[in-house]
The first five atom37 places (N, CA, C, CB, O) and aatype in JSON, in Angstrom:
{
  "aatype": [20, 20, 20, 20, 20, 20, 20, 20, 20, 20, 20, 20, 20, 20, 20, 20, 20, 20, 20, 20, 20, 20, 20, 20, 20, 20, 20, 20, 20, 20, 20, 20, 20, 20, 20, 20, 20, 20, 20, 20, 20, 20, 20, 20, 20, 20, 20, 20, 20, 20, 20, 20, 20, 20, 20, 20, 20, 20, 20, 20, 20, 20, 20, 20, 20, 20, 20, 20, 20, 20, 20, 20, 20, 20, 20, 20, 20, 20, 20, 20, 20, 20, 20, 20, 20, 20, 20, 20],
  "atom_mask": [
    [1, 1, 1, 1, 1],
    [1, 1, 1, 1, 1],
    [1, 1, 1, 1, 1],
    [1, 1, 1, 1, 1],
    [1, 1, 1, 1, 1],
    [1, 1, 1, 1, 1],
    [1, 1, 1, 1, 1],
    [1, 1, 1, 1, 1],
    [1, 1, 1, 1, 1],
    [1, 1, 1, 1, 1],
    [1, 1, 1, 1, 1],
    [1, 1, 1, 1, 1],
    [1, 1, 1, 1, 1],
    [1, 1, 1, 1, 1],
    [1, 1, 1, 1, 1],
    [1, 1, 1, 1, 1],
    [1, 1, 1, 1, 1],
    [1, 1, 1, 1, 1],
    [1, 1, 1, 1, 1],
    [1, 1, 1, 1, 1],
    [1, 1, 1, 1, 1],
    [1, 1, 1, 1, 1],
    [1, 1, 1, 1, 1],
    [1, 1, 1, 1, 1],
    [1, 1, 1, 1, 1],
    [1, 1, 1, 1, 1],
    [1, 1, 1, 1, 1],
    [1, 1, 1, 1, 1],
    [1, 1, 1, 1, 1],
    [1, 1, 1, 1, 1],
    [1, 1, 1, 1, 1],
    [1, 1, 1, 1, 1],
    [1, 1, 1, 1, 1],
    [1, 1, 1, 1, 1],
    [1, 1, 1, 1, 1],
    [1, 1, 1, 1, 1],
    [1, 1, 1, 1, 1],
    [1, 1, 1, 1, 1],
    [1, 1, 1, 1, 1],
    [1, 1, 1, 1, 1],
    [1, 1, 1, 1, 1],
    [1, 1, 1, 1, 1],
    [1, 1, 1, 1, 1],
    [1, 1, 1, 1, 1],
    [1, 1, 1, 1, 1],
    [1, 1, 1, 1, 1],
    [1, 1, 1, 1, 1],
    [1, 1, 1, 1, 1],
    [1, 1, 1, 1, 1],
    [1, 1, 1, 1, 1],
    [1, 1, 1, 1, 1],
    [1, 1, 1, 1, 1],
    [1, 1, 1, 1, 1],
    [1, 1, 1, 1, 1],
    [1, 1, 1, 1, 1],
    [1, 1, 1, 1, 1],
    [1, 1, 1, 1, 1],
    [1, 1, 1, 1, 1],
    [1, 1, 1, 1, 1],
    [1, 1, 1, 1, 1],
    [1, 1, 1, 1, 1],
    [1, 1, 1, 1, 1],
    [1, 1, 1, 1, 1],
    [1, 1, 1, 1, 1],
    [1, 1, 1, 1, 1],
    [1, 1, 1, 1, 1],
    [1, 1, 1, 1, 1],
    [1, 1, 1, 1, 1],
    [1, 1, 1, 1, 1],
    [1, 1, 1, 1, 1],
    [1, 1, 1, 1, 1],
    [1, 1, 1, 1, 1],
    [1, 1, 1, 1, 1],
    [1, 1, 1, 1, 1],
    [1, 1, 1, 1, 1],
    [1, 1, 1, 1, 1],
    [1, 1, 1, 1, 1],
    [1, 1, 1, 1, 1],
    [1, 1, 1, 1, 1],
    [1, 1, 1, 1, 1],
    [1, 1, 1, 1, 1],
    [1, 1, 1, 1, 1],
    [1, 1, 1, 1, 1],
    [1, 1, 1, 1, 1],
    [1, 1, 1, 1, 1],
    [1, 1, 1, 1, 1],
    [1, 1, 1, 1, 1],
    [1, 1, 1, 1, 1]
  ],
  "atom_positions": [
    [[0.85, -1.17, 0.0], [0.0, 0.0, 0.0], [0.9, 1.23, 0.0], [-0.97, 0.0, 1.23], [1.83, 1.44, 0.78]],
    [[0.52, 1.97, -0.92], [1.28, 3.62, -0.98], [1.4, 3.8, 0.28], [0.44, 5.02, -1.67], [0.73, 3.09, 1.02]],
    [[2.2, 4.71, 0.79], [2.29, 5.93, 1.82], [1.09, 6.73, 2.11], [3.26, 6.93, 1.36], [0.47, 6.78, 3.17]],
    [[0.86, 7.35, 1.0], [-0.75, 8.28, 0.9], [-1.93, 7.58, 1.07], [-1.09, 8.96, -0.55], [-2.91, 8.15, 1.55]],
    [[-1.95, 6.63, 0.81], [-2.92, 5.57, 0.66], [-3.13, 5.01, 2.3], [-2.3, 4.32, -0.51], [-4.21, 4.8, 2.86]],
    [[-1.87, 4.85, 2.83], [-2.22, 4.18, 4.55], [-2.13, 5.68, 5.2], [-0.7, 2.77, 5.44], [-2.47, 5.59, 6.38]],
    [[-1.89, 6.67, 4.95], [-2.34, 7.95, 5.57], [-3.71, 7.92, 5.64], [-1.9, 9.16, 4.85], [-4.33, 7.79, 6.69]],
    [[-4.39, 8.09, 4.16], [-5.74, 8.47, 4.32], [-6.16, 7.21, 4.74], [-6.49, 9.08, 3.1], [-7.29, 7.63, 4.98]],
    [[-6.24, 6.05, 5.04], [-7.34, 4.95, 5.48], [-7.08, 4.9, 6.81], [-7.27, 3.43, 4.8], [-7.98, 4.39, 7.48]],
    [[-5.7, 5.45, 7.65], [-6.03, 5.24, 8.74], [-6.55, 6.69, 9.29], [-4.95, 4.56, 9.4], [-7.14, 6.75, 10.36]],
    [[-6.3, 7.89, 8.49], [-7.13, 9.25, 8.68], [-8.63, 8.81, 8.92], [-7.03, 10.32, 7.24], [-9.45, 9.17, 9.76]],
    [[-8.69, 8.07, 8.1], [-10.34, 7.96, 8.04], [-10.7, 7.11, 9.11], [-11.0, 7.32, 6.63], [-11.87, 7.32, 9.42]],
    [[-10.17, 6.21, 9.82], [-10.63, 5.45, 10.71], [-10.28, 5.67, 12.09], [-10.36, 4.35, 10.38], [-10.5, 4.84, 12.97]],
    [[-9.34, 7.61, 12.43], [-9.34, 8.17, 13.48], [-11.11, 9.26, 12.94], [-7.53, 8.97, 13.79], [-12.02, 9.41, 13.77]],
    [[-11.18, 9.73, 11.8], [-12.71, 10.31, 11.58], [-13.56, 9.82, 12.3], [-13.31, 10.16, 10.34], [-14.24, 10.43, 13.13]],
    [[-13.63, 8.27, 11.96], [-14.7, 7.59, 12.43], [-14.82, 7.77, 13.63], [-14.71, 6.37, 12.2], [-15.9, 8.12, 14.11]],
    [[-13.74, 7.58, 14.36], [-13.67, 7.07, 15.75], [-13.98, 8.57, 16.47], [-12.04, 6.25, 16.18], [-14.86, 8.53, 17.34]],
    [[-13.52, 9.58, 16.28], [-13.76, 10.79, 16.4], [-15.08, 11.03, 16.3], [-13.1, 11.45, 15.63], [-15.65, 11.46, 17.3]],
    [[-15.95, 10.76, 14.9], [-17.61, 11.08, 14.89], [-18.21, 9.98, 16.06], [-18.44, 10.71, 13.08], [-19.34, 10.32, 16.43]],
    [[-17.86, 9.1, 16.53], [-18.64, 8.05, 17.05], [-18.36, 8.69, 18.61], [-18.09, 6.3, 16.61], [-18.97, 8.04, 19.46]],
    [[-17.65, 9.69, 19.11], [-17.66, 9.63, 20.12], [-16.97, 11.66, 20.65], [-16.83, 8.1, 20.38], [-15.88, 12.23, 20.58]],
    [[-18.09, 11.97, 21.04], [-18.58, 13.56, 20.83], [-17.6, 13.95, 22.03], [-20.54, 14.03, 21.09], [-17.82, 15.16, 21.95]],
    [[-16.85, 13.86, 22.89], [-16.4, 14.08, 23.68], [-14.69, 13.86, 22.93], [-17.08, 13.34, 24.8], [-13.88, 14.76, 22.73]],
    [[-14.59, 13.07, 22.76], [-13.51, 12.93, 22.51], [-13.03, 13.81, 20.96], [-13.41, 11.47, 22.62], [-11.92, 14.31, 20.72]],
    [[-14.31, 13.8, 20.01], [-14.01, 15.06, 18.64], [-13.84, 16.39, 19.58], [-15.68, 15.34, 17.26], [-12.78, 17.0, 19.49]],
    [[-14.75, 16.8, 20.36], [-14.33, 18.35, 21.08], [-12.87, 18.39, 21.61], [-15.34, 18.75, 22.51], [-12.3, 19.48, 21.5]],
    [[-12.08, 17.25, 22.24], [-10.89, 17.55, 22.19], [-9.91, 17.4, 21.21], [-10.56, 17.16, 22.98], [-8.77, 17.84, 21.3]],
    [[-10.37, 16.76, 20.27], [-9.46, 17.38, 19.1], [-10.13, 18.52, 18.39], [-9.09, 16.26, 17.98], [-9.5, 19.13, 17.52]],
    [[-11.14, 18.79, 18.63], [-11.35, 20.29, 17.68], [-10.87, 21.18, 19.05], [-13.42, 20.75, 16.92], [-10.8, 22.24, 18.42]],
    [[-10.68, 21.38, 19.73], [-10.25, 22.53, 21.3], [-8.46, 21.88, 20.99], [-11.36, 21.82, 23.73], [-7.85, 22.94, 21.12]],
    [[-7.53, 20.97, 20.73], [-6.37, 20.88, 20.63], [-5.95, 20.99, 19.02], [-6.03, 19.71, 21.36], [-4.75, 21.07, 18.74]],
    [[-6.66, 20.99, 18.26], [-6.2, 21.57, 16.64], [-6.68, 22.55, 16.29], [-6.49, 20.8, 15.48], [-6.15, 22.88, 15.22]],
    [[-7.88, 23.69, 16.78], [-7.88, 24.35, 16.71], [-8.7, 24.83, 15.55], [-7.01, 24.44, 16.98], [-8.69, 25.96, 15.06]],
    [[-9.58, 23.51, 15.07], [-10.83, 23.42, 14.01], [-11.75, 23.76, 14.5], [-11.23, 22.26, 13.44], [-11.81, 23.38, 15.67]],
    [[-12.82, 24.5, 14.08], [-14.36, 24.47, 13.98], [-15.0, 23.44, 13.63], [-14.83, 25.29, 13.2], [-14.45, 22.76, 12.77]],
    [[-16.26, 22.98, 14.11], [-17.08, 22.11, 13.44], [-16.72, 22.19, 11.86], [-18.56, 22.47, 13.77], [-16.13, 21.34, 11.2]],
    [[-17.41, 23.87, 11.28], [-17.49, 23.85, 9.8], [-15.97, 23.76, 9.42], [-18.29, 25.23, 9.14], [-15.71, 23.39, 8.28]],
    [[-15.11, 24.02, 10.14], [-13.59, 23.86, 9.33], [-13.47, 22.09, 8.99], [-11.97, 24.5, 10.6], [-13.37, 21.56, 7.89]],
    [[-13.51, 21.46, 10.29], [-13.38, 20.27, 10.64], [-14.06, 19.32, 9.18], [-14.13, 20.13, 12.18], [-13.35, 18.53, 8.57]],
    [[-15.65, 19.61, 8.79], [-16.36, 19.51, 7.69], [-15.67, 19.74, 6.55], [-17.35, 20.24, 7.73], [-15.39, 18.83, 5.77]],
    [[-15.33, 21.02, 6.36], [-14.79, 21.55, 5.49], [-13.28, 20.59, 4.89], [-14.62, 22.94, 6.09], [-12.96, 20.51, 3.71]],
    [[-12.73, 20.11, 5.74], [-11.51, 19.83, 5.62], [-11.32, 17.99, 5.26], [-10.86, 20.42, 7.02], [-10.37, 17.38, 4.77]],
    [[-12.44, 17.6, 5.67], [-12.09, 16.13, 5.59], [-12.36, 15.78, 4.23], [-12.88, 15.19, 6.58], [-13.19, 16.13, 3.38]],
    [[-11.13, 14.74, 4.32], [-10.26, 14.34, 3.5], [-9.37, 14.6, 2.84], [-10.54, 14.06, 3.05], [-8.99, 13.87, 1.92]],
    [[-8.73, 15.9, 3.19], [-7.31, 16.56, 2.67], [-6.67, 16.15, 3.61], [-7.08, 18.12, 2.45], [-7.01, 15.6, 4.66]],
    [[-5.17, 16.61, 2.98], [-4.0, 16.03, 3.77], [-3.9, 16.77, 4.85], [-2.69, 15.98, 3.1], [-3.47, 16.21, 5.86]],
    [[-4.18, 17.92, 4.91], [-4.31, 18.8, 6.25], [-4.83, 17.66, 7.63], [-5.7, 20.22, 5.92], [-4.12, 17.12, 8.48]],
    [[-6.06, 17.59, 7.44], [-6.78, 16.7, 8.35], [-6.36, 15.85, 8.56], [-7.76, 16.33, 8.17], [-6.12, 15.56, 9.73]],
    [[-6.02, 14.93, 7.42], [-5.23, 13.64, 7.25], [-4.06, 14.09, 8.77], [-4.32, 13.48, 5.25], [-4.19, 13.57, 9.87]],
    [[-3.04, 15.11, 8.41], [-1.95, 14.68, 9.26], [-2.62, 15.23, 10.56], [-0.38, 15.3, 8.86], [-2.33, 14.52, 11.53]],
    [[-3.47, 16.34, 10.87], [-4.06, 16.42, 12.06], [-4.71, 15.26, 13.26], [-4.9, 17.13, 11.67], [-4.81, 15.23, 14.48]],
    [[-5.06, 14.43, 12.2], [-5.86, 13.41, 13.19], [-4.71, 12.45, 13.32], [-7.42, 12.62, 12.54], [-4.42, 12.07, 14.46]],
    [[-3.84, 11.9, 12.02], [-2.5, 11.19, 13.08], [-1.82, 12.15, 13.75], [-1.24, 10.39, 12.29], [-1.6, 11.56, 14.81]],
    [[-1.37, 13.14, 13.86], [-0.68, 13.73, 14.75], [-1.09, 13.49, 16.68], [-0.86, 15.17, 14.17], [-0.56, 12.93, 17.64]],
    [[-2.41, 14.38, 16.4], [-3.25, 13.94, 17.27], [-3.66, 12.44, 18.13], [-4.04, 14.3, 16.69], [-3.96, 12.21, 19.3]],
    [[-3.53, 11.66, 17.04], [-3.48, 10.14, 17.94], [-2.32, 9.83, 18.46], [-3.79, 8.85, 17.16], [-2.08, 9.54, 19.63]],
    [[-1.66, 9.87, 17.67], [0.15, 9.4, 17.94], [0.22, 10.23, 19.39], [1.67, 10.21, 16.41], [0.35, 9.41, 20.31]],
    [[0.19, 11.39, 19.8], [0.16, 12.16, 20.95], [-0.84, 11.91, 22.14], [-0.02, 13.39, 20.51], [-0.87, 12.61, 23.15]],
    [[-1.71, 10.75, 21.89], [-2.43, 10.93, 22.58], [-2.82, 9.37, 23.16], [-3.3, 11.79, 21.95], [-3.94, 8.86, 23.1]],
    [[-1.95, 8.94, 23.58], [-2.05, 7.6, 23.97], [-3.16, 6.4, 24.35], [-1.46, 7.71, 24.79], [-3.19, 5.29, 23.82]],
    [[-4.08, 6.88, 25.4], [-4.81, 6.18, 25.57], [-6.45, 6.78, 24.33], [-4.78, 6.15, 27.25], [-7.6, 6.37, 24.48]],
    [[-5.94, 7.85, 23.19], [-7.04, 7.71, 22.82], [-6.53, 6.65, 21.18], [-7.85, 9.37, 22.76], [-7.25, 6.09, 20.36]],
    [[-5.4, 6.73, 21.26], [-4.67, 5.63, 20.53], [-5.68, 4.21, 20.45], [-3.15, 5.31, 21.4], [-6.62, 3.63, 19.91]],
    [[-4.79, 4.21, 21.33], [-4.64, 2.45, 21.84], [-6.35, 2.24, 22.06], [-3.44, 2.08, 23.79], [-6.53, 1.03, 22.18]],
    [[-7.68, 2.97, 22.17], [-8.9, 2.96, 21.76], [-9.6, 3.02, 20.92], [-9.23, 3.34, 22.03], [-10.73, 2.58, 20.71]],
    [[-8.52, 3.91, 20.1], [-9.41, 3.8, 18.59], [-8.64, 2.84, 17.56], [-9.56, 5.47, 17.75], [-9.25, 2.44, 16.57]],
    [[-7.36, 2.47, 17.78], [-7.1, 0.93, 17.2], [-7.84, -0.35, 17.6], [-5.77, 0.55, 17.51], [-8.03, -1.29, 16.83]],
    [[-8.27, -0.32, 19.03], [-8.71, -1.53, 18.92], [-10.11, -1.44, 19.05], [-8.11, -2.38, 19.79], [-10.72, -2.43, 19.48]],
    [[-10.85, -0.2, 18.69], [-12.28, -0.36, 18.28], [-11.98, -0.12, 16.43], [-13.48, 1.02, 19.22], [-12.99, -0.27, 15.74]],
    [[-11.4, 0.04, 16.1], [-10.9, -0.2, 14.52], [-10.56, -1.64, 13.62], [-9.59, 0.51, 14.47], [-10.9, -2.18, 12.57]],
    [[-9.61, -1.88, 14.81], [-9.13, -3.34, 14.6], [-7.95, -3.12, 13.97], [-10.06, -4.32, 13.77], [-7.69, -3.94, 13.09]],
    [[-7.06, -2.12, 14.2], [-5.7, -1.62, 13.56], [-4.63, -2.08, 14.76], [-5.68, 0.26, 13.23], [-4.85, -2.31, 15.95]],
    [[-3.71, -2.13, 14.19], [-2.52, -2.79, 15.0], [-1.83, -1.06, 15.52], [-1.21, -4.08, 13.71], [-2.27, -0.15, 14.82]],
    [[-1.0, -0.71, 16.47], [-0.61, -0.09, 17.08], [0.39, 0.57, 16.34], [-0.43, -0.61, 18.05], [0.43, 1.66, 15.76]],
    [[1.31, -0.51, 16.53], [2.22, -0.47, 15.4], [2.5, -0.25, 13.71], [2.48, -1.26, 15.56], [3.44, 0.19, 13.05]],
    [[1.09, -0.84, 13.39], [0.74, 0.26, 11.51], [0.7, 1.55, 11.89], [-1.09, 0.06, 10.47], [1.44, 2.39, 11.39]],
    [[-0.3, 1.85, 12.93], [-0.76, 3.06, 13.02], [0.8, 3.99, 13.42], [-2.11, 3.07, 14.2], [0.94, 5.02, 12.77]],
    [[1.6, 3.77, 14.14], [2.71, 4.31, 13.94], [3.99, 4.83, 13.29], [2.8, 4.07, 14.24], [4.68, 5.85, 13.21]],
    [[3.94, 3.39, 12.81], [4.86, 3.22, 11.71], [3.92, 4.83, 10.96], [4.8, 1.25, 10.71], [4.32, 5.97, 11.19]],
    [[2.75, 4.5, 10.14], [2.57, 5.65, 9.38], [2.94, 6.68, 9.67], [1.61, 5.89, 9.14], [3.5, 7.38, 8.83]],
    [[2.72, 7.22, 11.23], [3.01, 8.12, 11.44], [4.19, 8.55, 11.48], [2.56, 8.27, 12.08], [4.27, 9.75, 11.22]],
    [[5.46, 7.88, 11.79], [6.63, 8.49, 11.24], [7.03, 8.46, 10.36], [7.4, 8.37, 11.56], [8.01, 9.17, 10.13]],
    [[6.42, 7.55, 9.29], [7.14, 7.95, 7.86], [6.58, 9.2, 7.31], [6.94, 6.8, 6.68], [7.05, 9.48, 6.21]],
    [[5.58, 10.16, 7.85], [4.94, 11.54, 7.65], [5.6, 12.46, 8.59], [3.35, 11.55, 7.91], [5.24, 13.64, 8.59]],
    [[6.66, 12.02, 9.51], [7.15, 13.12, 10.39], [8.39, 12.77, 10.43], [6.55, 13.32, 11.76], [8.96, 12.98, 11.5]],
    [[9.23, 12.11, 9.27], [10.65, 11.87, 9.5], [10.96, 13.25, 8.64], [11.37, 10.23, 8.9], [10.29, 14.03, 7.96]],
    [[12.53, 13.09, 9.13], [13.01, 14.67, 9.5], [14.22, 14.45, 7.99], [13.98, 15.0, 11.71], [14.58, 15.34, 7.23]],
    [[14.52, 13.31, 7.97], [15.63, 13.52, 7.15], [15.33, 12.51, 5.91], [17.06, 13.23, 7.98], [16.13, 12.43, 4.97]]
  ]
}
């Protein structure tokens, strides 16, 4: 699977996990700094895309909850995330 390709599918399956649970989207819209209508506005660009891994990767136990109500391994979900935040 591309790079871009396991960005956006696991983007989309922090979305999910995010719409399914209203408490936990207000703290990522109050820690990224989206509006509802931005938040709308934005999904499925890469913007969002790296917002919501950023956001998980940082955020441990909402991690390790929305992989295993996903059914994603810990470790995909990471791995992606540093091959989007390597430095060199």
């Amino acid at each position: 699977m591309s790079e871009e390709k396991e960005t956006m599918e696991l983007a989309g399956a922090g979305i999910d996990y995010l719409a399914s649970d209203p408490e936990e989207l207000g703290r990522f819209l109050g820690i990224t700094g989206f509006d509802v209508q931005g938040f709308r506005d934005a999904l499925g660009s890469r913007e969002m895309a790296s917002a919501i891994l950023d956001y998980f990767a940082s955020n441990e136990p909402s991690l390790l909850a929305m992989c295993a109500n996903r059914g994603i391994s810990v470790e995909r979900f990471m791995r992606c995330w540093h091959a989007q935040n390597r430095t060199m």
